[in-house]
VEXMARLUM-900151 format. One record per residue: residue in three letters; chain; x negated, y negated, z negated of N, C-alpha, C in turn. Coordinates in nm, 3 decimals. Example, Ala and Ser with C-alpha at 12.3 -4.5 7.8 and 13.67 -1.06 7.14 Angstrom:
+-----+---+---------+---------+---------+---------+---------+---------+---------+---------+---------+
|   r | c |     n.X |     n.Y |     n.Z |    ca.X |    ca.Y |    ca.Z |     c.X |     c.Y |     c.Z |
+-----+---+---------+---------+---------+---------+---------+---------+---------+---------+---------+
| ALA | A |  -1.319 |   0.569 |  -0.780 |  -1.230 |   0.450 |  -0.780 |  -1.320 |   0.330 |  -0.780 |
| SER | A |  -1.285 |   0.225 |  -0.708 |  -1.367 |   0.106 |  -0.714 |  -1.290 |  -0.003 |  -0.787 |
+-----+---+---------+---------+---------+---------+---------+---------+---------+---------+---------+
END
This chain:
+-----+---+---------+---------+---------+---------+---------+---------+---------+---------+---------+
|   r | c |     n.X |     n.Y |     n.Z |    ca.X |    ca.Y |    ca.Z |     c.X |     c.Y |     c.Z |
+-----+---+---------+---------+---------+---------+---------+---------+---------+---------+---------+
| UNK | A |  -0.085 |   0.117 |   0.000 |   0.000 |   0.000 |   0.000 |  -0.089 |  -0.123 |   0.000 |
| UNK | A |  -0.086 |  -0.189 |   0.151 |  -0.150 |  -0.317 |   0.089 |  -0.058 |  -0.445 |   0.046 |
| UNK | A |   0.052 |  -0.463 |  -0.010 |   0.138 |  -0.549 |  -0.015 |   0.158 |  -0.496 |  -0.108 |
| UNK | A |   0.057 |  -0.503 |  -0.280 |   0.128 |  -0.441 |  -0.412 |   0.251 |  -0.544 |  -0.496 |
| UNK | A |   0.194 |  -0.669 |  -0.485 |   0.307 |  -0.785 |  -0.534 |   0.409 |  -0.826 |  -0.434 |
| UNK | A |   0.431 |  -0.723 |  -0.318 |   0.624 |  -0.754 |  -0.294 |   0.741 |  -0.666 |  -0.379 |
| UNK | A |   0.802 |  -0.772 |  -0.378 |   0.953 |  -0.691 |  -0.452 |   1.029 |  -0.633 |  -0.324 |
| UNK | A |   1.061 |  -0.475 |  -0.362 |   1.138 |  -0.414 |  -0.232 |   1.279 |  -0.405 |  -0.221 |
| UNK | A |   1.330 |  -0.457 |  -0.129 |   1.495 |  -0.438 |  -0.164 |   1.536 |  -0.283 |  -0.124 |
| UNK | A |   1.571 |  -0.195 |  -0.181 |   1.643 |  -0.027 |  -0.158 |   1.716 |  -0.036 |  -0.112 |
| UNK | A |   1.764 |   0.025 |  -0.016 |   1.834 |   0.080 |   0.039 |   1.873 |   0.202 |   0.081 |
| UNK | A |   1.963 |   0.301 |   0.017 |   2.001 |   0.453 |   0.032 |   1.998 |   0.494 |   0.175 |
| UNK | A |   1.959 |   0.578 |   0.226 |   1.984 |   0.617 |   0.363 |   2.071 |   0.789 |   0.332 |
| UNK | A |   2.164 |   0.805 |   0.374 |   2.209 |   0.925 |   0.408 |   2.220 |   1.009 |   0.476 |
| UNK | A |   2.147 |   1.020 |   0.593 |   2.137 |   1.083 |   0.681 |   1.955 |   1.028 |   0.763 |
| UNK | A |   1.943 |   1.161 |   0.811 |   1.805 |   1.202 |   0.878 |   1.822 |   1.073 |   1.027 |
| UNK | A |   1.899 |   1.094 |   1.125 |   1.965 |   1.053 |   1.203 |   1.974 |   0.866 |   1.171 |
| UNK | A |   2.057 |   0.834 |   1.094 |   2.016 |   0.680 |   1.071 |   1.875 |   0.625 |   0.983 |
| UNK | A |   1.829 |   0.728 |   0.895 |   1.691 |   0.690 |   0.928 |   1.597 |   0.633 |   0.996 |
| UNK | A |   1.586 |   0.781 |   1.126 |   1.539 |   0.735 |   1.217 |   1.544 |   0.637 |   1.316 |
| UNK | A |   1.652 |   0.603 |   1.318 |   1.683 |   0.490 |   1.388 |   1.681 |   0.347 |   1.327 |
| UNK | A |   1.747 |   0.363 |   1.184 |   1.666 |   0.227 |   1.149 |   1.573 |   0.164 |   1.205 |
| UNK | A |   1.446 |   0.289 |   1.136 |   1.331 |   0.307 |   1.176 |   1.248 |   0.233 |   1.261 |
| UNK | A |   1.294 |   0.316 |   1.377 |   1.252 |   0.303 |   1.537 |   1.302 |   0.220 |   1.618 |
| UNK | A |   1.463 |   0.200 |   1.569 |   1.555 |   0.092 |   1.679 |   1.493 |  -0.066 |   1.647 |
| UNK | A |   1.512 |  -0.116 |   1.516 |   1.524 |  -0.211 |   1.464 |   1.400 |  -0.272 |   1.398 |
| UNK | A |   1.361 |  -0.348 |   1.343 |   1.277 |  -0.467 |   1.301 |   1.294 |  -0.520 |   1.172 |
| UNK | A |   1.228 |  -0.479 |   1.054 |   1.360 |  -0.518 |   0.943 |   1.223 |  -0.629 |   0.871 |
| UNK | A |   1.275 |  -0.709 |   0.752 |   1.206 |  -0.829 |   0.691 |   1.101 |  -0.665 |   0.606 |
| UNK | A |   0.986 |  -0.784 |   0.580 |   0.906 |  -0.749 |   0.489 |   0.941 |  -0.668 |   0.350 |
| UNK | A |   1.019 |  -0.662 |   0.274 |   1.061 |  -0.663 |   0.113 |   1.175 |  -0.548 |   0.161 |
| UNK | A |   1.198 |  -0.476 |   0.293 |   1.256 |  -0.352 |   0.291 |   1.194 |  -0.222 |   0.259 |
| UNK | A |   1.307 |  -0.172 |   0.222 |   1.254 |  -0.039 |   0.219 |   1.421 |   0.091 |   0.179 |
| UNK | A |   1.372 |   0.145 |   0.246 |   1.495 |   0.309 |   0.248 |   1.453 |   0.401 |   0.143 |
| UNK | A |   1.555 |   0.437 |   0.112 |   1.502 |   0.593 |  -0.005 |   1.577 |   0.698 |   0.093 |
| UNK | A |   1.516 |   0.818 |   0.087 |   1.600 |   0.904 |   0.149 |   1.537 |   1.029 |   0.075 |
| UNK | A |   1.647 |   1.102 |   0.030 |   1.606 |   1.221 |  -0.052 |   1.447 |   1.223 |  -0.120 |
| UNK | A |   1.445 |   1.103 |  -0.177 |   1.331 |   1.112 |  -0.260 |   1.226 |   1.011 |  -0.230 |
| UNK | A |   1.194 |   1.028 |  -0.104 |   1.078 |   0.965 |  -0.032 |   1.168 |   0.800 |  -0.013 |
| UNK | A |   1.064 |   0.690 |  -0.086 |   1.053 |   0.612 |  -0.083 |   1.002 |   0.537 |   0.105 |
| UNK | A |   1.068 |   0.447 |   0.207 |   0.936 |   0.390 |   0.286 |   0.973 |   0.283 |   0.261 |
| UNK | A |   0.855 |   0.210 |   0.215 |   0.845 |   0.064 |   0.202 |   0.838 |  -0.009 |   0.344 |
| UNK | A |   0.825 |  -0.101 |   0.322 |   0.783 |  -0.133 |   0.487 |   0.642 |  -0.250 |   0.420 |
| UNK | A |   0.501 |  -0.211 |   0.441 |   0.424 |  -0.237 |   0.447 |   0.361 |  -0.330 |   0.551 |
| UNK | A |   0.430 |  -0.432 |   0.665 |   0.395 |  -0.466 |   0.786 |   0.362 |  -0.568 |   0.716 |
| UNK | A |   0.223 |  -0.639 |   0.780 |   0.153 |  -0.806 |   0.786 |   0.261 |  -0.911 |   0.794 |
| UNK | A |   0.391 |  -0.909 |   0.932 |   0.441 |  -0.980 |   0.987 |   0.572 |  -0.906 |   1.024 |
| UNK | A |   0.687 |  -1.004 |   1.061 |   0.763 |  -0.913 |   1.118 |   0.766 |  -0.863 |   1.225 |
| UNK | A |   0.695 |  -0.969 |   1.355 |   0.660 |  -0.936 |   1.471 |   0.548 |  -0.855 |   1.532 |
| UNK | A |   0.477 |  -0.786 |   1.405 |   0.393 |  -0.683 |   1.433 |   0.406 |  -0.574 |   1.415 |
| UNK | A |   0.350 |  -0.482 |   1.443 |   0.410 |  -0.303 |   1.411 |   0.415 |  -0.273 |   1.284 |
| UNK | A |   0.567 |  -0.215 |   1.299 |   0.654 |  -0.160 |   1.180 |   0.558 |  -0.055 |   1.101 |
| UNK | A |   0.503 |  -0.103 |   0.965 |   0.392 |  -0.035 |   0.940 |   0.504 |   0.040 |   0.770 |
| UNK | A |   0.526 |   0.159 |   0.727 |   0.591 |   0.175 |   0.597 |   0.484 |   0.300 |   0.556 |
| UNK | A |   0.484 |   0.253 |   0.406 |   0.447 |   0.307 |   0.314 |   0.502 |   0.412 |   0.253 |
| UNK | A |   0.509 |   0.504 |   0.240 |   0.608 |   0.646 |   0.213 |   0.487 |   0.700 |   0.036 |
| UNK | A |   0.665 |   0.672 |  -0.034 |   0.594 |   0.712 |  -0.199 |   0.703 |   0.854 |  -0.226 |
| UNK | A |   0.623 |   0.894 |  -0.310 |   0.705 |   1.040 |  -0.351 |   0.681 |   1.049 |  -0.488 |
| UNK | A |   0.788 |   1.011 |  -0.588 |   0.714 |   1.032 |  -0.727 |   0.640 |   0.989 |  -0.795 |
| UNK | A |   0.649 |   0.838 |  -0.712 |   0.584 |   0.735 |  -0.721 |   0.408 |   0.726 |  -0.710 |
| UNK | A |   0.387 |   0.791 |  -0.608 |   0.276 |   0.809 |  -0.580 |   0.287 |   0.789 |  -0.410 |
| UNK | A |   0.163 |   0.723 |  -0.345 |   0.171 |   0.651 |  -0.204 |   0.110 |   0.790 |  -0.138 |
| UNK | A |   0.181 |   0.903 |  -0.060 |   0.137 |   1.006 |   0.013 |   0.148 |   1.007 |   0.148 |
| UNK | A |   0.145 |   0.875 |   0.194 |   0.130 |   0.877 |   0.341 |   0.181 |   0.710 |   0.383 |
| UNK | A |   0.120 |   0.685 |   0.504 |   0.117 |   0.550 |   0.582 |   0.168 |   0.566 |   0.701 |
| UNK | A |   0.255 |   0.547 |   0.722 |   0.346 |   0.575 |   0.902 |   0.375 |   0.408 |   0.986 |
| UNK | A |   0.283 |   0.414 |   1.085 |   0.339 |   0.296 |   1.189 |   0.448 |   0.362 |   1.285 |
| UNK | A |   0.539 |   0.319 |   1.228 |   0.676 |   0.360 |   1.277 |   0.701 |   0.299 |   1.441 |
| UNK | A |   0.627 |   0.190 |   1.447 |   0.660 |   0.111 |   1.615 |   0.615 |   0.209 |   1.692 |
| UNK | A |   0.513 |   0.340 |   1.699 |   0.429 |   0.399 |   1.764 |   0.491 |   0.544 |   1.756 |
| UNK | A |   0.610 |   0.567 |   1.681 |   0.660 |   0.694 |   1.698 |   0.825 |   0.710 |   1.768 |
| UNK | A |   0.868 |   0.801 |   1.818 |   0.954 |   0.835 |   1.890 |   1.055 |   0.905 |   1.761 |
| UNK | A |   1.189 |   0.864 |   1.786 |   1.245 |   0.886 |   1.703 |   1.249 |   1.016 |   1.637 |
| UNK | A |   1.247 |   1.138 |   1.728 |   1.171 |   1.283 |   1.712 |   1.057 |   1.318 |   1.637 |
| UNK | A |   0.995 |   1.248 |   1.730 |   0.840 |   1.234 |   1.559 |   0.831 |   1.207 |   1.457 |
| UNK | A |   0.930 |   1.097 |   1.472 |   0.934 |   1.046 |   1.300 |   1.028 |   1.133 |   1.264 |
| UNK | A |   1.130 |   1.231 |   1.280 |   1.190 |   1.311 |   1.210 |   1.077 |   1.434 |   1.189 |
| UNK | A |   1.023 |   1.478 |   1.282 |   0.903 |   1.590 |   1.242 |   0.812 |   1.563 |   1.140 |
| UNK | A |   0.783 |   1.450 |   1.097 |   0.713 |   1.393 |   0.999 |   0.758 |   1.342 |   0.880 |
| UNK | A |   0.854 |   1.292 |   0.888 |   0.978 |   1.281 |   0.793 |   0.994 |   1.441 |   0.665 |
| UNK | A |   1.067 |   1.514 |   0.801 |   1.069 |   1.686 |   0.749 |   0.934 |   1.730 |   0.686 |
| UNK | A |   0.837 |   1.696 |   0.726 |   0.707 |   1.761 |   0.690 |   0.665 |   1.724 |   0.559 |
| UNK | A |   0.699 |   1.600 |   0.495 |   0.692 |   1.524 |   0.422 |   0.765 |   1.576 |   0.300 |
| UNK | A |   0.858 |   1.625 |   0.317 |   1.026 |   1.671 |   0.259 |   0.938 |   1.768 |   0.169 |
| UNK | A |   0.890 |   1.853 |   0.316 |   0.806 |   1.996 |   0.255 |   0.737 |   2.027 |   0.126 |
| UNK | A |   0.645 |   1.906 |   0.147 |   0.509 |   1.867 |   0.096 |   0.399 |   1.897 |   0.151 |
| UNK | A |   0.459 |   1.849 |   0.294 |   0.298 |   1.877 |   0.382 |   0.215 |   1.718 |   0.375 |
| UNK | A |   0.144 |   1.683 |   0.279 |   0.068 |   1.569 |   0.291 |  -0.015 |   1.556 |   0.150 |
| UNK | A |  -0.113 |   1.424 |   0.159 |  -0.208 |   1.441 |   0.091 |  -0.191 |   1.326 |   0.002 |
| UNK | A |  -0.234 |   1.348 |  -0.167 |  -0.165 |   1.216 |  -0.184 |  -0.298 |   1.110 |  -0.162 |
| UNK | A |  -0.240 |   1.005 |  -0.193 |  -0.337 |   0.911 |  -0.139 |  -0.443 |   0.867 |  -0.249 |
| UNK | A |  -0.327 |   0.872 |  -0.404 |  -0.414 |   0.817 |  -0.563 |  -0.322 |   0.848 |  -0.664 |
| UNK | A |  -0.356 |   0.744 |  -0.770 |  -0.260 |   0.786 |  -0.923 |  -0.111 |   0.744 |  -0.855 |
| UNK | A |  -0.055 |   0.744 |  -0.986 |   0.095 |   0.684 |  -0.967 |   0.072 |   0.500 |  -0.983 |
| UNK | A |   0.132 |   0.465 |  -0.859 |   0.115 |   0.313 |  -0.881 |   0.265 |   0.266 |  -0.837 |
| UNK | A |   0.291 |   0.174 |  -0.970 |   0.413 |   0.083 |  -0.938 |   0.416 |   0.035 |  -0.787 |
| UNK | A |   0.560 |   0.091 |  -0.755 |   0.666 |  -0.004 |  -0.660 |   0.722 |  -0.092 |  -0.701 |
| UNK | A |   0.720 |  -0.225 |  -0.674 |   0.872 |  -0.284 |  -0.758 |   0.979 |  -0.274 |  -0.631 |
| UNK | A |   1.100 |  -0.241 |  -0.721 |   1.167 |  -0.191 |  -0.639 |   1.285 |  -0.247 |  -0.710 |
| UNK | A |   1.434 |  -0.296 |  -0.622 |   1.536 |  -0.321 |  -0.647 |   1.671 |  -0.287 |  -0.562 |
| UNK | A |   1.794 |  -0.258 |  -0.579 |   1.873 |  -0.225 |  -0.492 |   1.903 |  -0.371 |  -0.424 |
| UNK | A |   1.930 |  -0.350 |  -0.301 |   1.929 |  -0.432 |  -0.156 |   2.024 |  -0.501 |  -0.208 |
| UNK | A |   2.129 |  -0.470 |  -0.294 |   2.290 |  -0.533 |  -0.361 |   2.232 |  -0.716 |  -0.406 |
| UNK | A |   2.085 |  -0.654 |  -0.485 |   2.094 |  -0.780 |  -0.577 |   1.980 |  -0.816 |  -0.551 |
| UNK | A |   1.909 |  -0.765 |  -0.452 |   1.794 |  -0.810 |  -0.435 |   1.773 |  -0.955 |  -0.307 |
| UNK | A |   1.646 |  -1.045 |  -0.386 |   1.664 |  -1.200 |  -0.312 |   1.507 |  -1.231 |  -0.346 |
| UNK | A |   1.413 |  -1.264 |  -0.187 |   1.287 |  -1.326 |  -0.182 |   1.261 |  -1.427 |  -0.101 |
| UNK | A |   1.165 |  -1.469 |  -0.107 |   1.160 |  -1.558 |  -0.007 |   1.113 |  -1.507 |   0.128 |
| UNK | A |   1.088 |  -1.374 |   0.141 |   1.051 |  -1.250 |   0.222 |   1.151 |  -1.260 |   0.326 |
| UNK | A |   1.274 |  -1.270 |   0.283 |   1.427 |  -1.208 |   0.361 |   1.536 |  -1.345 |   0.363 |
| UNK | A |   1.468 |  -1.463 |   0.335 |   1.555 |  -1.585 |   0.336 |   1.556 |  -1.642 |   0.450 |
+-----+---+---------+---------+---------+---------+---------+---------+---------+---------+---------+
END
């Protein structure tokens, strides 16, 4: 994670399918991020107009870095799933997310 002092707004995802498309279709502010069965992705990007870069935590631990602009919605579900598994490496200790639901969450990130 290189963006440790953003606050993340959550957002539940329920399905594999709008995940990915979030994902891949769309462009979202800095201070997002999806939970989906566990796995945290932050969205880790410099800018908004640069590649969709997210941070994927599991247990609050950072086990993988995905530039999402560079994958096909297929891939990112193969990687997604793989993830699910516990096919990955972790990266370090447990390090705080701050994290808030999208309901009540407000930065100057997303204004």
């Amino acid at each position: 994670m290189l963006h440790h002092h953003r606050r993340f707004a959550v957002t539940v995802v329920a399905s594999m399918e709008e995940l990915t498309e979030k994902l891949t279709e769309h462009t979202w502010t800095l201070c997002t991020c999806f939970e989906y069965h566990g796995l945290l992705l932050a969205n880790d990007s410099f800018s908004g107009d640069g590649a969709q870069e997210y941070t994927v935590y599991w247990e609050g631990r950072q086990i993988e870095s995905l530039t999402v602009s560079w994958m096909t919605r297929e891939r990112l579900q193969e990687v997604i799933e793989a993830l699910l598994r516990g096919e990955y490496t972790e990266y370090g200790p447990v390090a705080p997310l701050h994290t808030e639901p999208a309901s009540e969450h407000t930065c100057g990130l997303c204004q």
